[in-house]
C-alpha positions in Angstrom: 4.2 3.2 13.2 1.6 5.3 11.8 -0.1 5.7 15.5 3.3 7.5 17.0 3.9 9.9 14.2 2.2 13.1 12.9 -0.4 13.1 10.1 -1.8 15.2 7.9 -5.2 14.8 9.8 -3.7 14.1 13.0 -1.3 14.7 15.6 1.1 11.6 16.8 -0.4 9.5 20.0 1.8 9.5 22.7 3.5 5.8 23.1 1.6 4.8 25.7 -1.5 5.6 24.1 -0.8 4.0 21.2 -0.1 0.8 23.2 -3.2 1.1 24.9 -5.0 1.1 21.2 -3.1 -1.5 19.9 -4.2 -3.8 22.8 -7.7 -3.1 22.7 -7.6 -3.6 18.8 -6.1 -6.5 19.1 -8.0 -9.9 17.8 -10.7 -7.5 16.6 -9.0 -5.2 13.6 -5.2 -6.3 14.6 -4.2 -10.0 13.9 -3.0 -10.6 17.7 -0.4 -12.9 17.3 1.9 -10.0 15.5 0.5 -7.0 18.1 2.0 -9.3 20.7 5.0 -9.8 18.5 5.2 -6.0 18.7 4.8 -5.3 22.2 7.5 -8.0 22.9 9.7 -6.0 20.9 9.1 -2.6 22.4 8.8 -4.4 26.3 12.5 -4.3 26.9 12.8 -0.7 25.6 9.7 1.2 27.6 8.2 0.8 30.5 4.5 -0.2 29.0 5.0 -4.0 29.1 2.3 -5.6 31.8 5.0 -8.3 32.7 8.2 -7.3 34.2 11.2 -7.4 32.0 13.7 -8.3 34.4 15.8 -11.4 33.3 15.0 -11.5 29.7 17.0 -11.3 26.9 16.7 -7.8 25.2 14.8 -7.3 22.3 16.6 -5.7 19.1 16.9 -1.1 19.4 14.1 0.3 17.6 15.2 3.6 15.9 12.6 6.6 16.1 12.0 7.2 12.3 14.1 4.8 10.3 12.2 2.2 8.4 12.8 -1.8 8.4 14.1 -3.6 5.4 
């Protein structure tokens, strides 16, 4: 969450670019099995998933700025 919003010492990536960093981080500094927990949950809802989304079942609504339980 911390990639897509603004800082003090930096400006918000865009989503795509934080994708992007979040798959080259991951299995180096980013425990892959939940970075591909995350992109599974943001497939349905972007455009940025490498597999086509088409059939699946839809992954839960994220809401820009509200925080999980």
């Amino acid at each position: 969450m911390c990639l897509v919003t603004d800082q003090p010492y930096r400006k918000a990536y865009p989503l795509a670019e934080a994708v992007r960093i979040l798959r080259k981080e991951s299995g180096t500094h980013l425990y892959r099995p939940a970075v591909q927990a995350l992109l599974r949950l943001l497939a349905p809802n972007t455009a940025l998933s490498r597999k086509a989304s088409s059939g699946s079942r839809p992954g839960p609504r994220l809401k820009r700025g509200r925080h999980l339980p």
